[in-house]
N, C-alpha and C positions, 0 to 999 in steps of 0.2 A: 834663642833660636831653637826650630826643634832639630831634634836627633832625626835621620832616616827612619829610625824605630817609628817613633811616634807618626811622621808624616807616614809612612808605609799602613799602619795600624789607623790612622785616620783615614786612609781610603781605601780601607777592608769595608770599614762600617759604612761606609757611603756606599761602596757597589753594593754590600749586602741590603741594602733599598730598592737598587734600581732594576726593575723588573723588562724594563725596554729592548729585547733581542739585539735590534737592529745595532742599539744605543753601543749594547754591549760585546756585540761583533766588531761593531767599529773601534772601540776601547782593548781589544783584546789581542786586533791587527796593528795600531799603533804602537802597544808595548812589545810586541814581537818585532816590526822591527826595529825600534830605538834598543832592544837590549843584545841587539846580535852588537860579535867581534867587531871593532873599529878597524876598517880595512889602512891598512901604514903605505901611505904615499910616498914613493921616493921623487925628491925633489934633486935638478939638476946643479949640476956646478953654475948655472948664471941665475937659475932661482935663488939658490942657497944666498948669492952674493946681492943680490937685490935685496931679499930678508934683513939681512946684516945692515946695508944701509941705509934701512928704513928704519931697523932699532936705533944708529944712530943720528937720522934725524929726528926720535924721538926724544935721545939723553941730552941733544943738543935744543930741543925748545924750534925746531927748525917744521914746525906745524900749523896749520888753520886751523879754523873751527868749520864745521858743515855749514854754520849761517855765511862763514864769508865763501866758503868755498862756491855756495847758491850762488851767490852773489856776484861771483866770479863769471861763474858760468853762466849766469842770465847776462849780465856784459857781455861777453864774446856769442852768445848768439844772437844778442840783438847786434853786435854789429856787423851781422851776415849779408 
């Protein structure tokens, strides 16, 4: 796997190619904002408790899969 080093150093030398303004405005506005502060949500008392019971209907095996969950739900609107 690589290290951040290397991915980071691997696309120094890639931008140092790319000569496209436009390319690189756009590249320059996306990392500005994916590297801003992660703004901290505070979640309520019946959020908080809905999380909780959804970890444990994960430790309890108490899940679908997306293909049935489709599946589900193409059932209930066909029988609309």
């Amino acid at each position: 796997m690589a290290t951040v080093d290397n991915i980071r150093n691997s696309l120094i030398k890639k931008l140092l190619a790319v000569s496209d303004r436009e390319f690189l405005k756009a590249l320059d506005q996306l990392v500005a904002t994916t590297t801003k502060e992660t703004e901290v949500i505070q979640l309520t008392d019946e959020q908080h408790k809905l999380l909780m019971l959804s970890e444990d209907d994960i430790r309890e095996g108490n899940t679908i899969s997306q293909e049935a969950m489709n599946k589900r739900n193409r059932e209930w609107l066909g029988a609309m």
